[in-house]
C-alpha positions, 0 to 999 in steps of 0.5 A: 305203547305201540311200535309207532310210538316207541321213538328215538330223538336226538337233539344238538345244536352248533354250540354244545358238545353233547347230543341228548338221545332221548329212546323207547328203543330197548336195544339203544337203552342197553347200549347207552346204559353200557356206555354211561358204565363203561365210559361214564365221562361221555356218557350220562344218563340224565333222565327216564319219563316213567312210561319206558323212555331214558334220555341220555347225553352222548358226545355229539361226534358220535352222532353220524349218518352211514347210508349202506354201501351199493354193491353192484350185482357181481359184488354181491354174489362175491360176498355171499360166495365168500360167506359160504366160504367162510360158513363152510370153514368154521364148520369143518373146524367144528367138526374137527375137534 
């Protein structure tokens, strides 16, 4: 199976209180299998296809779209100058001990 067939689809609707997450997605499968363990109230899977896709049922309120924030181009070098800060200090304490 290749990269372009390997999807991801949720389903909900206005009346229900639980999305279906129907993936090929190995990372999102890991992560839903975790969940239907650790918070198996929420969190069921429901069924697998046979060829590599698992379909599960999550809450709906977890569904959600973030789209990446717009930085400008001074924010962006104030983060990546922080980074080096911070990359610089874990690596003196390693050093250190």
């Amino acid at each position: 199976m290749n990269l372009l067939e390997r999807e991801t689809v949720i389903t909900f609707n206005e009346q229900e209180q639980f999305a279906e997450v129907f993936t090929y997605n190995p990372r999102m499968k890991r992560e839903l299998a975790a969940l239907a363990i650790s918070r198996p109230d929420e969190t069921k899977k429901i069924k697998t296809n046979g060829v590599g896709g698992e379909t599960y049922t999550v809450p709906k309120k977890w569904v959600k779209i973030r789209a990446n924030r717009i930085l400008t181009h001074e924010q962006r070098q104030e983060l990546q100058e922080r980074a080096r800060a911070l990359r610089g200090n874990q690596i003196l304490a390693k050093q250190a001990r």
